[in-house]
C-alpha positions as CSV (number, residue, x, y, z in Angstrom):
1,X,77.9,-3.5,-38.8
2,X,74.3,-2.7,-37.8
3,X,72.7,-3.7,-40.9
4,X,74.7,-7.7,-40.3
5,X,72.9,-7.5,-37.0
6,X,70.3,-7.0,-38.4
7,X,70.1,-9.7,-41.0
8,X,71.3,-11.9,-38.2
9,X,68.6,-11.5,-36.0
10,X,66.1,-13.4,-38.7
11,X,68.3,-16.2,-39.0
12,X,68.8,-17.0,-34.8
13,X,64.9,-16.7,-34.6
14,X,64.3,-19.2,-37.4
15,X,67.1,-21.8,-36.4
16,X,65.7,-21.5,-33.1
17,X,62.2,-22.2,-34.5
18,X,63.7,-25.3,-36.2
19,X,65.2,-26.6,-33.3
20,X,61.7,-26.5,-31.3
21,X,60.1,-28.3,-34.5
22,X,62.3,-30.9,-34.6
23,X,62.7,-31.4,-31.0
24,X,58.6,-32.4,-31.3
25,X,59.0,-34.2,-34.0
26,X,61.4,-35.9,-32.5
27,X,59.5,-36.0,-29.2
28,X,56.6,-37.4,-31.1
29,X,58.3,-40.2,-32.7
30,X,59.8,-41.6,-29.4
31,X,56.0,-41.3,-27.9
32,X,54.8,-43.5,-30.7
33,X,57.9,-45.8,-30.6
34,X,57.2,-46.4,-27.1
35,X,53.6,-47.1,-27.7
36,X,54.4,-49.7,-30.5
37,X,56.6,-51.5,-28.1
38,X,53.8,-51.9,-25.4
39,X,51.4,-52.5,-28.1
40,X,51.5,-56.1,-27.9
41,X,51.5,-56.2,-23.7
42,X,48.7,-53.5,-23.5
43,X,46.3,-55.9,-26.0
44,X,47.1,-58.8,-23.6
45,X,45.8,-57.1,-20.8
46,X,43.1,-55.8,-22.6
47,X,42.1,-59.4,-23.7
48,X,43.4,-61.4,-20.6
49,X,42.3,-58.7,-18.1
50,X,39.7,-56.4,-18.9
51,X,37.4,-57.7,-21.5
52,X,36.9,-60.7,-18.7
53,X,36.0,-58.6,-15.7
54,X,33.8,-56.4,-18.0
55,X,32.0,-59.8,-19.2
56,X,32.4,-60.7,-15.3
57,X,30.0,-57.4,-14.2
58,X,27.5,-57.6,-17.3
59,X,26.9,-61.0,-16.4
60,X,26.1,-60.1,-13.1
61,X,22.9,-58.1,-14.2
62,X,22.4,-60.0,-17.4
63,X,19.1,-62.7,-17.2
64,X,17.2,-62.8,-20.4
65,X,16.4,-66.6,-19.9
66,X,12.8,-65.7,-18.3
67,X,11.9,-63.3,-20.8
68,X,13.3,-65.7,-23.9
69,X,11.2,-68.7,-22.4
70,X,7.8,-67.3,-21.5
71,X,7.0,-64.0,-23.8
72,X,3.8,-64.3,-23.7
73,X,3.3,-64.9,-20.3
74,X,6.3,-61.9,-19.0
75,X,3.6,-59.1,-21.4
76,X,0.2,-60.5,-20.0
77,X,2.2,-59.8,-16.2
78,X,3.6,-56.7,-17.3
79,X,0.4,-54.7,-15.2
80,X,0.1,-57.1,-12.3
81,X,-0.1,-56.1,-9.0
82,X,2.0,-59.0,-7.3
83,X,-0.1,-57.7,-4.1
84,X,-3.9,-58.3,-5.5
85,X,-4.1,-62.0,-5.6
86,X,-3.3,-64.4,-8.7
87,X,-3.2,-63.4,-12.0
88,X,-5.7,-63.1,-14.8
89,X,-6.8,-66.0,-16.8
90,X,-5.4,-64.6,-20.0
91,X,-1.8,-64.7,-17.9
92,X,-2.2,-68.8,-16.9
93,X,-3.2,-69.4,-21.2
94,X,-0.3,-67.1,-22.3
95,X,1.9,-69.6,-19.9
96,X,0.5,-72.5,-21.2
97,X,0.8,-71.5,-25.0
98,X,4.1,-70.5,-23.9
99,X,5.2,-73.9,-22.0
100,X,3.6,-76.1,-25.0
101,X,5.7,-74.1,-28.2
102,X,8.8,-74.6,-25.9
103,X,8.0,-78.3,-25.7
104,X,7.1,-78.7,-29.0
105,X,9.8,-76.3,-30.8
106,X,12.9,-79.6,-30.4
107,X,15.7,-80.1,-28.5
108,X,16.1,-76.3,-28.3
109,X,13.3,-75.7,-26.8
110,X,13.2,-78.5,-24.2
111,X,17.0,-77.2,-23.6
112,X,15.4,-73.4,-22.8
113,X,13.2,-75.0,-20.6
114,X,15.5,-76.4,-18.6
115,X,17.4,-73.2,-18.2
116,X,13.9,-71.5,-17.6
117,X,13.4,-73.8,-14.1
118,X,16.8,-73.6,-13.0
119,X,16.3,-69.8,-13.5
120,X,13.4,-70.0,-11.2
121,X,14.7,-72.5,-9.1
122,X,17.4,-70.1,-7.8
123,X,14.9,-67.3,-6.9
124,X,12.1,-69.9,-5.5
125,X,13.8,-73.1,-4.7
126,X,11.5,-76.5,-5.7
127,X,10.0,-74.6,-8.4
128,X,12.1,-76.4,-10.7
129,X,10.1,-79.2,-10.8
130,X,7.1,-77.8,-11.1
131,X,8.2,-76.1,-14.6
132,X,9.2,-79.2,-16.0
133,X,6.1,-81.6,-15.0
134,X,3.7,-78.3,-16.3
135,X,5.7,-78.1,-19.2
136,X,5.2,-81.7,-20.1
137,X,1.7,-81.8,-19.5
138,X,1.0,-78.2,-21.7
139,X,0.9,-79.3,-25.0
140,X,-2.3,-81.6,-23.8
141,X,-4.3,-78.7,-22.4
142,X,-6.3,-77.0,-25.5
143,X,-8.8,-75.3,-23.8
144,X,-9.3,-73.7,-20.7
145,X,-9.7,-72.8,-17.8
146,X,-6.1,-72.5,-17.7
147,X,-6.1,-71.3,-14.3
148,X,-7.6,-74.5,-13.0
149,X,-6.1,-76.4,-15.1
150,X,-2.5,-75.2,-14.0
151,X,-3.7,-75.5,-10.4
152,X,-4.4,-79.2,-10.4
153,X,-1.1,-79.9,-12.1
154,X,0.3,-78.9,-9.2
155,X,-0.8,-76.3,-6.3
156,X,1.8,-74.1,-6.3
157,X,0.4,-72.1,-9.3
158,X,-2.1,-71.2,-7.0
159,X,0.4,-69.2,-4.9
160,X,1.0,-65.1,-5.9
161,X,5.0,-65.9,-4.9
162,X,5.8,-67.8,-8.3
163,X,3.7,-65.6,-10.6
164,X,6.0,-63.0,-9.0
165,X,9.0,-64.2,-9.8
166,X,8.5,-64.6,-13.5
167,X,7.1,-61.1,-13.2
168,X,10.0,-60.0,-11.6
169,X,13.0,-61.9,-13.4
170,X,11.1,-61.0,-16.9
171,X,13.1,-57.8,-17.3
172,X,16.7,-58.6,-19.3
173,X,18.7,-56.7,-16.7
174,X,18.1,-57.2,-13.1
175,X,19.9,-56.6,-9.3
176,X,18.3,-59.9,-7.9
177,X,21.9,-61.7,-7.6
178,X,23.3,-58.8,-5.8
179,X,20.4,-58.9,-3.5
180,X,21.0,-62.8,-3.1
181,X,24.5,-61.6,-2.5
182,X,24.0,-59.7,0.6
183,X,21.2,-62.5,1.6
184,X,18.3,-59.8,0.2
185,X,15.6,-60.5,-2.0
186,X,12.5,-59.2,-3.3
187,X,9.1,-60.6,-1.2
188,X,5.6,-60.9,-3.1
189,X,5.1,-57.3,-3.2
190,X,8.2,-56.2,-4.7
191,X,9.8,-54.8,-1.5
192,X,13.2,-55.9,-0.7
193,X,13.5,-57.6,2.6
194,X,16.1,-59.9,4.1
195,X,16.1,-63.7,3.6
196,X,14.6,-66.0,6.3
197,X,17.5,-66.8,8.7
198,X,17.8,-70.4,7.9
199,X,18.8,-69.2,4.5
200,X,21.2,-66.3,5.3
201,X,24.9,-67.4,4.0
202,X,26.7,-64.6,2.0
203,X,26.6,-62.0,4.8
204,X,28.4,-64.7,7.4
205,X,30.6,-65.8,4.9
206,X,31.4,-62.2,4.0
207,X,32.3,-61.6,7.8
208,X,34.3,-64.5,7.8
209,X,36.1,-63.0,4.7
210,X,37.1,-59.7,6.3
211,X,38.5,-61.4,10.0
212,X,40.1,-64.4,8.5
213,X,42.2,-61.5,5.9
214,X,42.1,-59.1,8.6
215,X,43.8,-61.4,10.9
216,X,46.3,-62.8,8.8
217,X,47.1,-59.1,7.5
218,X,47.9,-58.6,11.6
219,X,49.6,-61.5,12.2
220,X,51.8,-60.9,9.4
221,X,52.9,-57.7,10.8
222,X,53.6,-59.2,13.8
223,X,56.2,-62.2,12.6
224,X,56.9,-59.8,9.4
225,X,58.1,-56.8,10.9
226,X,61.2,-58.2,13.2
227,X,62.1,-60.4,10.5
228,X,62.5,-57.2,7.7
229,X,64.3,-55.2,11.0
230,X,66.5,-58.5,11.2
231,X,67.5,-58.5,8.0
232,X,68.1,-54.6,7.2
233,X,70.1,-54.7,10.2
234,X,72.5,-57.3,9.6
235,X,75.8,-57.1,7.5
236,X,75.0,-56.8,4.0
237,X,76.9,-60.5,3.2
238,X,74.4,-62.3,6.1
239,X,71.6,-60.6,5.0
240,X,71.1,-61.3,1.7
241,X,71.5,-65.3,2.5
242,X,68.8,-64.8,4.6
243,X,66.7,-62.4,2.2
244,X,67.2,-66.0,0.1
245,X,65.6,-67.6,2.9
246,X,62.8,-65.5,2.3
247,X,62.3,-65.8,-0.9
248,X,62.7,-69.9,-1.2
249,X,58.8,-69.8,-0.9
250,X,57.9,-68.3,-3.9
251,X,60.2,-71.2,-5.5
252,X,57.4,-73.7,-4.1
253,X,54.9,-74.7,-5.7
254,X,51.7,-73.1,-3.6
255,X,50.0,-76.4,-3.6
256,X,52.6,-78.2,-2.0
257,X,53.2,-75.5,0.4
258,X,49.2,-75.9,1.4
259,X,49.3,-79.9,1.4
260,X,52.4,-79.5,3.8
261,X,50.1,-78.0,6.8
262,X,48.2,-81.0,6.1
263,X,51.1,-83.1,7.5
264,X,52.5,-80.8,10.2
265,X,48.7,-79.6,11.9
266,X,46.7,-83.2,10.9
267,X,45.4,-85.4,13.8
268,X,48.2,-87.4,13.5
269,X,50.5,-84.9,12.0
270,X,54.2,-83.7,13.3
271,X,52.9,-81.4,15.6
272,X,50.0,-83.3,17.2
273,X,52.4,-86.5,17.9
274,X,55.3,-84.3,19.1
275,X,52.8,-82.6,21.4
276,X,51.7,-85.9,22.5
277,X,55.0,-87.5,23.0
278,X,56.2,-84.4,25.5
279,X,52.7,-85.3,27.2
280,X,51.0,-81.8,26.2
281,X,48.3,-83.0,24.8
282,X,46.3,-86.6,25.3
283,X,46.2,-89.6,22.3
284,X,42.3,-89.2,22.6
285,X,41.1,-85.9,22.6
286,X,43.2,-84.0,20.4
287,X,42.7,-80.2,19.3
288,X,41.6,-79.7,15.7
289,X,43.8,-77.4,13.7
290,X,43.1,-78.5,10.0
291,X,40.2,-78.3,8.1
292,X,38.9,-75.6,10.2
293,X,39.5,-71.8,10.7
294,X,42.5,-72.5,12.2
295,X,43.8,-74.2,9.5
296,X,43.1,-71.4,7.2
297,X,44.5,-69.0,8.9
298,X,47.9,-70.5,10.1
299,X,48.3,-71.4,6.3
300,X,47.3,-68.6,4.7
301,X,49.8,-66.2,7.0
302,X,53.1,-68.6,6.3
303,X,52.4,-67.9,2.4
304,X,51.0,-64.1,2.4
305,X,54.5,-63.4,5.0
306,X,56.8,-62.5,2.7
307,X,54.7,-60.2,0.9
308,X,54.9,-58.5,4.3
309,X,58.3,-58.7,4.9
310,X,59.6,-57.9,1.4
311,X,57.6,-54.1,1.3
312,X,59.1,-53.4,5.1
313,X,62.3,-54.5,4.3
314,X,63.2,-52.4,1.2
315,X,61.3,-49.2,3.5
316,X,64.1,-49.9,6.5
317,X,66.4,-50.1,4.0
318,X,66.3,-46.7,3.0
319,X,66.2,-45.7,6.8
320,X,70.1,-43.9,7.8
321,X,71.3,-45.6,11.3
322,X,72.5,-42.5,12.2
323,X,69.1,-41.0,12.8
324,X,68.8,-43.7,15.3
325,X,72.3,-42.8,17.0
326,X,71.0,-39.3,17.2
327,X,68.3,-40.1,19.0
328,X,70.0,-41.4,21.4
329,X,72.7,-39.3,21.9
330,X,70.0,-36.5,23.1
331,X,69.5,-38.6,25.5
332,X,66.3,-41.1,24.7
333,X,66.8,-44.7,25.5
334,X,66.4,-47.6,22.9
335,X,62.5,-48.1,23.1
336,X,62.0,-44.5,22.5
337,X,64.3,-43.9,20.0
338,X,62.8,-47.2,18.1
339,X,59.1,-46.0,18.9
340,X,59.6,-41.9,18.2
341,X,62.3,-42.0,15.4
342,X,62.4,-45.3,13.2
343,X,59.2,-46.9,13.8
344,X,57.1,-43.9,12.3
345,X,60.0,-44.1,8.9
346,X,58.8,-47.3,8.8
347,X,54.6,-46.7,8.2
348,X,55.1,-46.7,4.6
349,X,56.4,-49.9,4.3
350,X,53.6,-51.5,6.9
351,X,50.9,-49.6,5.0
352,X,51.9,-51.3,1.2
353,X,52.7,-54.8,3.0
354,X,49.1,-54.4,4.7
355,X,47.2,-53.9,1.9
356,X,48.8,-56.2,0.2
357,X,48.8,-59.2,2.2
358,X,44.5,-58.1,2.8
359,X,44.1,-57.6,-0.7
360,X,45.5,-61.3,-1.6
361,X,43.8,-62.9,1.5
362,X,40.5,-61.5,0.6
363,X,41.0,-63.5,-3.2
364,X,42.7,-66.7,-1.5
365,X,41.2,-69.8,-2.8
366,X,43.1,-72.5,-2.9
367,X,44.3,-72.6,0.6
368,X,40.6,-72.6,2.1
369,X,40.0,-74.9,-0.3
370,X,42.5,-77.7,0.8
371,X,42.4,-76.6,4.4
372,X,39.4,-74.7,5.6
373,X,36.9,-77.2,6.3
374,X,33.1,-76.0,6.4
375,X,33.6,-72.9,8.8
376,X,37.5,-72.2,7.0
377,X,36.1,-71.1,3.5
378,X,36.5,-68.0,2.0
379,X,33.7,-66.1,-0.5
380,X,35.9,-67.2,-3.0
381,X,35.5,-70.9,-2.6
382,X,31.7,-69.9,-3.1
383,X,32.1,-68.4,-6.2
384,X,34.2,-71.3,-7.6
385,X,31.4,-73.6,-6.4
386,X,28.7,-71.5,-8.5
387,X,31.0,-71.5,-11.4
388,X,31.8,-75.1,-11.2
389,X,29.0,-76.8,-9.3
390,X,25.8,-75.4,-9.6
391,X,26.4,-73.0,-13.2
392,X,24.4,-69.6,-11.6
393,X,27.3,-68.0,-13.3
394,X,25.4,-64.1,-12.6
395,X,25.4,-65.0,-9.2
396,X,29.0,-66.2,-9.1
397,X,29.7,-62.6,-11.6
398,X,27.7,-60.8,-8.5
399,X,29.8,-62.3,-5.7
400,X,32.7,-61.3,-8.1
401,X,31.7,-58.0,-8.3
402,X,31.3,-57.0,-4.8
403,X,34.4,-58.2,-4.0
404,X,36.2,-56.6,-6.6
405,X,34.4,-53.0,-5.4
406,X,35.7,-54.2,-2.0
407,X,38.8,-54.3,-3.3
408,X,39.2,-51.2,-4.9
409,X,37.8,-49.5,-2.5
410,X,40.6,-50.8,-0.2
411,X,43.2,-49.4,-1.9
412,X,41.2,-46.1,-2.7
413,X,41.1,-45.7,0.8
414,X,44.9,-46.4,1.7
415,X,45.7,-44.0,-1.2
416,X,43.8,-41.4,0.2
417,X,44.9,-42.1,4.1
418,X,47.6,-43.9,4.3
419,X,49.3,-43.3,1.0
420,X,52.8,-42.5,0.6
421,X,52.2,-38.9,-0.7
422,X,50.5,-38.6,2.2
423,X,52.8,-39.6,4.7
424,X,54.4,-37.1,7.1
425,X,57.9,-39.0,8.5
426,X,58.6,-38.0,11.9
């Protein structure tokens, strides 16, 4: 008897030793099963998503164009001091030799030189023409003195500020459109400084940004919130014909949706000529609510409001009505009850529509688009016009950027402070 306990023992071990083998094995097959199966969506995002934000923030330091189109010239300034007057001689003939192979080297050369003024344009605007008429005129100049010679084409090679800026934009990587972002940029002596204030933009348009989203996040809590207690309240039958209401936006196209506010807030719209027919407001001097701020943000919170309502909703949803009837059997009244026992239950829900609706109104184009106006547009609308309009694409990659970082260090911050794991329900 002792010795078949014995020999049993070995066996249980080993079967059990099995068992764990295959149960990683099999572990292991279902890991790469499930792998295979997202295969195909994880190389979509990878090609549809990442690879174009990661192009999206190289491009934003990426400027190669200056030091492609003037070698010469970007090594003679390499040991300037930008703050000791104009350069040597040797810089204005490495320019010139420069200019004239450009001119001389074809179409593709004409075509860098092109790119090589609207470079410089950006950083010192009029300069653009100055390239182009001193790149025509280079190929005739043979012998110097380059440096007068330059000057009498026109007068603005006599100034330190343009020899600086083909100094500076020489290097292939640079922070210059970031700078420009934040209405920054680098004065004759390299220093960082802001821009004069008839040329400051970005950092107003970034203000505008934040209260426009900002606002339409608050108002959305404020016509949100009663609607998602509305409907988790009512009888389950009512309330999903209503929950239908809610979601009939999202069935509409988003440019018809926009275009509608047109009609309703235009000067003669709905709203204007009802107002006017009850006597509220004269035929003359009528208020302006499109193509304004106004416009932008009385649009923008109808279609961001059931991204509110939707999180809050399935939050109250969850929330027993007996915790409520508890309340006020010990003896608090309605407001409290509301205020001390379901509102705090709620936070979650405010905290992801929030973030949500902000997150999506920061990135909002269309609707400024079609009704902001000049003071209704969004940073996004800027970037769309650099893209589009005038091609300073690591500019438009630099706005891009910052507002992405802004982004995600939104929702860093509301996982950190407002985050679910973080929530204490009263």
């Amino acid at each position: 008897m002792a010795e078949a306990v014995i020999t049993a023992a070995p066996t249980e071990v080993s079967d059990a030793v099995n068992l764990k083998a295959r149960l990683r094995s099999a572990t292991a097959r279902s890991r790469r099963n499930a792998f295979l199966l997202t295969a195909p969506l994880l190389i979509m995002l990878l090609i549809t998503f990442i690879v174009p934000i990661l192009d999206m923030l190289f491009r934003s330091i990426d400027d190669p164009i200056v030091g492609q189109a003037v070698p010469r010239a970007a090594i003679a300034l390499e040991d300037w001091d930008s703050g000791a007057g104009l350069p040597s001689e040797e810089a204005y003939a490495a320019l010139v030799a420069d200019l004239a192979a450009l001119r001389t080297g074809g179409s593709d050369g004409k075509a860098l030189i092109g790119r090589f003024a609207t470079r410089l344009n950006f950083e010192q605007p009029g300069v653009r023409s100055v390239i182009t008429k001193t790149a025509r005129k280079a190929p005739k100049l043979k012998e110097g003195p380059y440096k007068d010679a330059l000057i009498k084409i026109h007068k603005k090679w006599g100034q330190p500020e343009i020899w600086a800026a083909i100094q500076r934009l020489s290097a292939p990587y640079t922070v210059v459109h970031f700078l420009a972002s934040l209405d920054l940029h680098y004065d004759v002596e390299g220093s960082i400084v802001g821009q004069p204030e008839m040329r400051q933009v970005y950092i107003t348009i970034w203000l505008r940004t934040l209260y426009i989203s900002g606002l339409v996040t608050l108002l959305c809590i404020l016509l949100g919130y009663p609607v998602a207690y509305l409907l988790a309240t009512l009888p389950q039958r009512t309330s999903n014909l209503l929950i239908i209401l809610v979601l009939l936006p999202f069935w509409t196209s988003l440019l018809v949706r926009t275009t509608s506010w047109i009609v309703v807030l235009g000067r003669n719209g709905v709203l204007l000529e009802t107002l006017a027919w009850l006597g509220l407001v004269g035929d003359v001097d009528r208020p302006q609510l499109i193509y304004n701020m106004t416009g932008t943000i009385v649009a923008m919170t109808h279609i961001l409001l059931p991204f509110m309502i939707l999180p809050i909703y399935s939050v109250m949803r969850g929330i027993s009505p007996t915790y409520m009837r508890a309340a006020r059997s010990l003896g608090a009244n309605p407001a409290r009850a509301f205020y001390k026992v379901y509102l705090p239950q709620t936070v979650p829900g405010v905290g992801a529509g929030s973030i949500l609706v902000f997150i999506l109104a920061m990135g909002y184009y269309i609707t400024p688009a079609l009704v902001g106006g000049q003071n209704g547009t969004l940073i996004s609308n800027f970037i769309a016009f650099h893209m589009q309009k005038s091609l300073n694409w690591g500019f438009a990659a630099a706005l891009g950027a910052i507002l992405l970082a802004g982004v995600l260090g939104l929702y860093w911050l509301y996982d950190r402070v407002v985050g679910v794991s973080n929530m204490k329900m009263g």
